[in-house]
N, C-alpha and C positions, 0 to 999 in steps of 0.2 A: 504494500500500500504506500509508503513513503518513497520507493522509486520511482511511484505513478506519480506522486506530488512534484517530486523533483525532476522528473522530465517536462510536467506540466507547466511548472515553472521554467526552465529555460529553455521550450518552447516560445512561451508568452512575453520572456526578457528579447528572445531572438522577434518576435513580431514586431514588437513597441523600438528596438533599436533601429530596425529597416526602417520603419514608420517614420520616423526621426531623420534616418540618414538620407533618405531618398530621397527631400528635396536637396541636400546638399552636394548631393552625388550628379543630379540631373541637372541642376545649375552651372556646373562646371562643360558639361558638354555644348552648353549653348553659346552662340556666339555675342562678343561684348560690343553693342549697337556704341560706335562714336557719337559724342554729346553735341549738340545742335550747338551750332556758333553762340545761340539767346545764351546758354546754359553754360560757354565759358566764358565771355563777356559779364556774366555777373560770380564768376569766381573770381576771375581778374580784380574786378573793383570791390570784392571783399577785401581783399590779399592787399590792393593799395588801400583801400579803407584803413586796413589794421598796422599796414607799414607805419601811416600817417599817425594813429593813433601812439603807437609805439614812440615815434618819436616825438610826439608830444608829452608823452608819460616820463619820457629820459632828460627832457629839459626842465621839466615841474621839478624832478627827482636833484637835479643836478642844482637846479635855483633852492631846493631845500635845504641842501650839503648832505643827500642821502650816496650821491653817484660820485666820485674823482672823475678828475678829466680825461684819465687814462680810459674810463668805463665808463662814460659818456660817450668820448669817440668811437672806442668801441660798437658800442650798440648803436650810435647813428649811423657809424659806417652798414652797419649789418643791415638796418631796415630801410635806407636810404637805395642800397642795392636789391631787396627785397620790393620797394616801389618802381624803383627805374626798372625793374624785370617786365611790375604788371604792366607799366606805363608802354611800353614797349607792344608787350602781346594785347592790351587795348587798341592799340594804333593799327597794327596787321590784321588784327579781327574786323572793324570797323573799316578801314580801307577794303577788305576782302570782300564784309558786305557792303561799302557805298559802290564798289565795281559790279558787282550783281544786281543791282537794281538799277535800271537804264532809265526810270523815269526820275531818278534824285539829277537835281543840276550840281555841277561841280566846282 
């Protein structure tokens, strides 16, 4: 009687695991749809959004006497190159789509 339990049992572990795993199994097989220009255009201006942010956090911090100057420049250097990135893939997005629309004037 307790063999029947415990096959019954990891039986019913072996069904609830497939259960579980199949969508993660079949998701892998499908292919990954590229994100529509709208959809990186607004990662972009998050990304400068939080540059921007950032470096306003490090001059608050520095005018506090929380930051040295050493760790000031630092971190502007970092999010300063972090914005000129998005600032960048803003501009070839937006050029890419003003060339695809033949009715915008230029």
């Amino acid at each position: 009687m307790t063999f029947v339990l415990y096959a019954a049992g990891i039986v019913l572990v072996g069904l609830i695991a497939s259960l579980v795993a199949w969508p993660l199994l079949a998701a892998q097989t499908e292919s990954v749809q590229p994100l529509p220009a709208a959809e990186h255009i607004v990662r972009w201006e998050k990304q400068k959004a939080a540059a921007y942010a950032a470096i306003r956090e490090a001059e608050f911090d520095k005018q506090m006497g929380k930051l040295t100057d050493e760790d000031y420049q630092f971190i502007r250097q970092k999010y300063e190159a972090r914005a000129i990135e998005a600032l960048t893939q803003l501009d070839q997005l937006t050029g890419s789509m003003e060339s695809l629309s033949p009715n915008r004037p230029k």
